[in-house]
Every structure is written in structure tokens, then in C-alpha cells.
C-alpha positions in Angstrom: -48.6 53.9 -0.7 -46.8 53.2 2.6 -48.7 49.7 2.7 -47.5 48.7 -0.8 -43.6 49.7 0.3 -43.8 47.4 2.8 -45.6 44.7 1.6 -42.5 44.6 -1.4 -39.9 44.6 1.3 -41.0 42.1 3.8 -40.1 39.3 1.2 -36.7 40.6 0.6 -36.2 41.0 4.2 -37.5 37.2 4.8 -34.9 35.9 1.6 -31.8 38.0 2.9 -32.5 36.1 6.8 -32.9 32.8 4.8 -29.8 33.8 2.8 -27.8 34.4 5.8 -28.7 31.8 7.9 -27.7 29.1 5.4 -24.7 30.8 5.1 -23.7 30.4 8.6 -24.9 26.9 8.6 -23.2 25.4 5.9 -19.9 27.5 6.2 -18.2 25.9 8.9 -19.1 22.3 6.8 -17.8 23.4 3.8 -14.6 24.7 5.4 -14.1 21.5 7.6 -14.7 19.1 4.2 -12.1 21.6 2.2 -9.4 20.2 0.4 -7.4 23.3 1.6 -6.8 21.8 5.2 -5.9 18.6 4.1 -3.3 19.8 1.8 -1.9 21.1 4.8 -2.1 18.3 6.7 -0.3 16.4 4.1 2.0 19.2 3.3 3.1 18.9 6.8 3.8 15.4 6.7 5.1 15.3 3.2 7.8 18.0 5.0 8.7 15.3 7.6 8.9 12.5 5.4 11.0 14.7 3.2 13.4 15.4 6.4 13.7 11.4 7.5 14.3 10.7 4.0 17.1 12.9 3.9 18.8 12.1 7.7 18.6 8.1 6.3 20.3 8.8 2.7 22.8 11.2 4.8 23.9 8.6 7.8 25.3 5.2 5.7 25.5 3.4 8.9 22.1 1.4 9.4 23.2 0.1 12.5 23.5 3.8 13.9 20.8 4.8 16.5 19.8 7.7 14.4 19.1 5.7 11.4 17.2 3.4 13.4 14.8 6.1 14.7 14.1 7.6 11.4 13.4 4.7 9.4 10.8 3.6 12.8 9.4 7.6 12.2 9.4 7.0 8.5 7.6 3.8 8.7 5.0 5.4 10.9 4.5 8.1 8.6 4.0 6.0 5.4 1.9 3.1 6.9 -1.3 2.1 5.4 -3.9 2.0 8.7 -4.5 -1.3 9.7 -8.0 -1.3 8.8 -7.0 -0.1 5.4 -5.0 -2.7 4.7 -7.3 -5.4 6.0 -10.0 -4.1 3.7 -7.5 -4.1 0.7 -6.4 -7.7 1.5 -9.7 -8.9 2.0 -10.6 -7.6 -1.4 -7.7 -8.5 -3.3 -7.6 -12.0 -2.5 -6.4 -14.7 -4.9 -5.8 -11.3 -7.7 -2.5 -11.4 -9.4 -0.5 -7.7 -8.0 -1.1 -6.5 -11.7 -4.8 -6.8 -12.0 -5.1 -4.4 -8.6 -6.6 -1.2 -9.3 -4.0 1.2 -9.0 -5.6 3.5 -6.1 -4.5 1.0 -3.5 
């Protein structure tokens, strides 16, 4: 009887171990692929955007040093990367603007 105990447990041991090493493998991917930190990644920038948005519609003089250095900060923020936007033109060439895909 002992043998048979055993022999039934050893392949639920083996699945749990399998079980829980995956689980410790693929974890960290999944959590470094999540939407959830990106979000706040954006979130965070979509903040500052928000905030140089708001000190250029507040200051009416675009000759002011503080205007200057939010629209450069805004313009930083809001840029396509260069590679992205050598990709899009290099695809895009001799399109009309309204026959683009809407994505880029």
C-alpha cells in the first residue's frame, strides 16, 4: 500500500515543480510586456504635456523666456523619433495625406 501512495504522488509532485517554475520564468516577461507600465509611462507624460500646455495658453507673450522653454519641452515631448518618421516618409512617398493610414 505505501508503494502505490507514492507512486500517485510523485507525478503530482513533478507537475506542481513544472508548474512553478514556469511561473517564475514567464512572470517577470509578462509583467515587463504589460500594458499596465506603459500606461504609466504615458500617464506621466500625458501629465507634463498637460502642464506645458497650460503654462503656453496662460503666458500670451511668445517672445517670453518661459514660453520659449515650454513650447522647446513640448516639442520634445510630442516628437515622432527620428527613425519613426524616416520609416513613415519612406513609406508614404508620392501618397496623397488622405490616403495615409490613420495610425501614423
Amino acid at each position: 500500500m505505501k508503494h502505490k501512495n507514492k507512486s500517485r504522488l510523485l507525478p503530482v509532485i513533478l507537475l506542481l515543480a513544472i508548474i512553478a517554475i514556469l511561473a517564475v520564468v514567464i512572470t517577470p516577461r509578462l509583467i515587463s510586456q504589460s500594458k499596465v507600465i506603459q500606461t504609466l509611462q504615458s500617464s506621466a507624460k500625458d501629465k507634463e504635456v498637460t502642464e506645458l500646455l497650460a503654462t503656453m495658453s496662460s503666458n500670451p507673450n511668445k517672445d517670453s523666456q518661459e514660453y520659449k522653454e515650454a513650447r522647446q519641452k513640448f516639442c520634445l515631448l510630442t516628437a515622432r523619433p527620428i527613425c519613426g518618421k524616416r520609416e513613415s516618409n519612406s513609406q508614404h512617398q508620392g501618397v496623397p495625406p488622405w490616403n495615409l493610414p490613420r495610425g501614423k
